[in-house]
C-alpha positions in Angstrom: -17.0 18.4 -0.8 -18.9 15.7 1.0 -17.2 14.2 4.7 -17.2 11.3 5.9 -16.2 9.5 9.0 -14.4 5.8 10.1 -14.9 4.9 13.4 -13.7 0.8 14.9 -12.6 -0.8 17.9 -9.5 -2.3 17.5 -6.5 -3.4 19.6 -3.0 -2.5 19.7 0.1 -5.4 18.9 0.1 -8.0 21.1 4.1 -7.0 21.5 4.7 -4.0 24.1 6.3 -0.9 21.5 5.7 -2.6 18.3 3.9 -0.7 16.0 1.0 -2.4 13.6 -0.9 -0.5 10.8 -4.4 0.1 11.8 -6.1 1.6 8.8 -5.1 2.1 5.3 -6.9 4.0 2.0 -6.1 5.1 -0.8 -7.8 7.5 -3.7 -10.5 5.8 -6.1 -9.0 6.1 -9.8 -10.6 9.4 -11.6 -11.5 10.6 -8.5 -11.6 13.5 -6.1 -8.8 14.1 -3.6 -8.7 13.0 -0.1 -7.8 15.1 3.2 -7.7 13.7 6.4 -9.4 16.0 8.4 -8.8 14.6 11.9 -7.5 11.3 13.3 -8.5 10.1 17.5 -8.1 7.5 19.4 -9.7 6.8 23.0 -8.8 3.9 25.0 -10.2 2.0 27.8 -7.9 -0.4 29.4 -7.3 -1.2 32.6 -3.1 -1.0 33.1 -1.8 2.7 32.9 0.8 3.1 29.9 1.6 5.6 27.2 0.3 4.8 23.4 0.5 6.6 20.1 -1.0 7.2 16.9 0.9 7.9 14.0 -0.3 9.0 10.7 2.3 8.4 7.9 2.1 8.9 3.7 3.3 6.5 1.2 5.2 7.1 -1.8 6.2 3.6 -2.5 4.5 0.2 -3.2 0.9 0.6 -2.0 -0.1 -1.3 1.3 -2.0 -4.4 1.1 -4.4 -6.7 3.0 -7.0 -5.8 5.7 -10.3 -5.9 5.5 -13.1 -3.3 3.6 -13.9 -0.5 5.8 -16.9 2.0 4.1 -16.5 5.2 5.4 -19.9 6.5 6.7 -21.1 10.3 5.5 -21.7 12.6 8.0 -24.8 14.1 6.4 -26.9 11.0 5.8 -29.4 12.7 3.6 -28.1 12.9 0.3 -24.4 12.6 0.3 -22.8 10.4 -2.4 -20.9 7.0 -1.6 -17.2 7.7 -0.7 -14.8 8.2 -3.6 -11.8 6.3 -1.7 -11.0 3.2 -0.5 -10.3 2.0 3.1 -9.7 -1.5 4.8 -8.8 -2.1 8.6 -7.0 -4.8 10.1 -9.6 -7.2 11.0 -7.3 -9.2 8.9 -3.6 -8.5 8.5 -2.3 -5.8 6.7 1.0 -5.4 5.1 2.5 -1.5 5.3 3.5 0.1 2.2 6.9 0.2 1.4 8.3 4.0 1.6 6.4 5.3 4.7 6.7 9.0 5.9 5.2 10.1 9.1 3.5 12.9 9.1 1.7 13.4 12.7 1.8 11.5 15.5 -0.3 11.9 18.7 -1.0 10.4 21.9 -3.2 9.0 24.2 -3.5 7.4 27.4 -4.5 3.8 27.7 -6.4 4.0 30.9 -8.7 6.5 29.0 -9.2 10.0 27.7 -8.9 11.4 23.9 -5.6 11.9 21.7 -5.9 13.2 18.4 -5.2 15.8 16.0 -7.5 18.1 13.7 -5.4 20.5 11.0 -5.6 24.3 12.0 -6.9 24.7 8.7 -7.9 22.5 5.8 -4.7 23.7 3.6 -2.6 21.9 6.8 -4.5 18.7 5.8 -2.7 15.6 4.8 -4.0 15.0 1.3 -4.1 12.0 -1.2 -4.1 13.2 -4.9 -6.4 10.9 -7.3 -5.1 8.1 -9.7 -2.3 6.5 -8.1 0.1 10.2 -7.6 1.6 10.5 -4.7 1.2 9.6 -1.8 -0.5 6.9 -3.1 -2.0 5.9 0.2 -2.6 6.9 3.6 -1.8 4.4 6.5 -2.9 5.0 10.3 -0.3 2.7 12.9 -0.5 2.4 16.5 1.8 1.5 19.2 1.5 0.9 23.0 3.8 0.6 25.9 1.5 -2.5 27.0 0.3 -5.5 24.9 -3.0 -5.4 23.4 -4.0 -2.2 24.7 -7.5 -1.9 23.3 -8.8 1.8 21.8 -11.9 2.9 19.4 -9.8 4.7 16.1 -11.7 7.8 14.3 -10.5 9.5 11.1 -12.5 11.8 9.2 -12.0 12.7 5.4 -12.8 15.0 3.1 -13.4 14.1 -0.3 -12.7 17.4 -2.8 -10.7 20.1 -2.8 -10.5 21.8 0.5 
């Protein structure tokens, strides 16, 4: 049950209170399942404000777009590539179609953590292999400023947990 970590700087919409997906993955066909095991997000902008995280499940037409994000394993020494797929929006992304959130957290914009890690690993939000749902995961943000700008963190189990 190796874990693994994504970690970027990115930006909030340039549009006070409108949300934009952030990160998206989805399970590797034939696969293990995946768990998100904790989603954060610190800021560092200058303006005070209130912003928010929200993690959300799919069970519709997958999301699509964004650019190929490798998650990084948290033991370096022999742990295998990631069975999943992720991509970030250092180009656009475009949500799937039947979102559910499932957690939401917040964070301030002039600094300071926001996040959420499951009590347990049974309370993690998991993605089942070949294309059963929820076929994919999606990470948004929103901000009470424009372009607030924050480092995202989600870590992932792959396996059962």
């Amino acid at each position: 049950m190796p874990f693994y970590d994504i970690n970027r700087p990115t930006t909030t919409h340039a549009t006070p209170g409108t949300e934009i997906t952030h990160l998206w993955g989805l399970t590797v066909a034939n696969q293990e399942t995946v768990s998100i095991m904790g989603y954060y997000a610190a800021a560092r902008f200058a303006s005070a404000g209130g912003c928010q995280l929200r993690l959300k499940t799919n069970t519709g037409t997958v999301a699509s777009g964004g650019t190929a994000h490798t998650p990084a394993p948290k033991n370096v020494r022999g742990s295998v590539a990631a069975q999943s797929t992720w991509k970030d929006d250092t180009t656009a992304v475009t949500p799937g179609t039947t979102l559910n959130v499932r957690g939401t957290v917040g964070f301030a914009s002039t600094g300071g953590m926001g996040g959420y890690v499951p009590p347990v690993g049974g309370c993690a939000v998991q993605m089942m292999p070949n294309g059963a749902n929820p076929i994919d995961v999606e990470i948004t943000g929103l901000a009470s400023q424009a372009s607030v700008t924050f480092d995202l963190t989600v870590d992932i189990l792959e396996g059962t947990n």
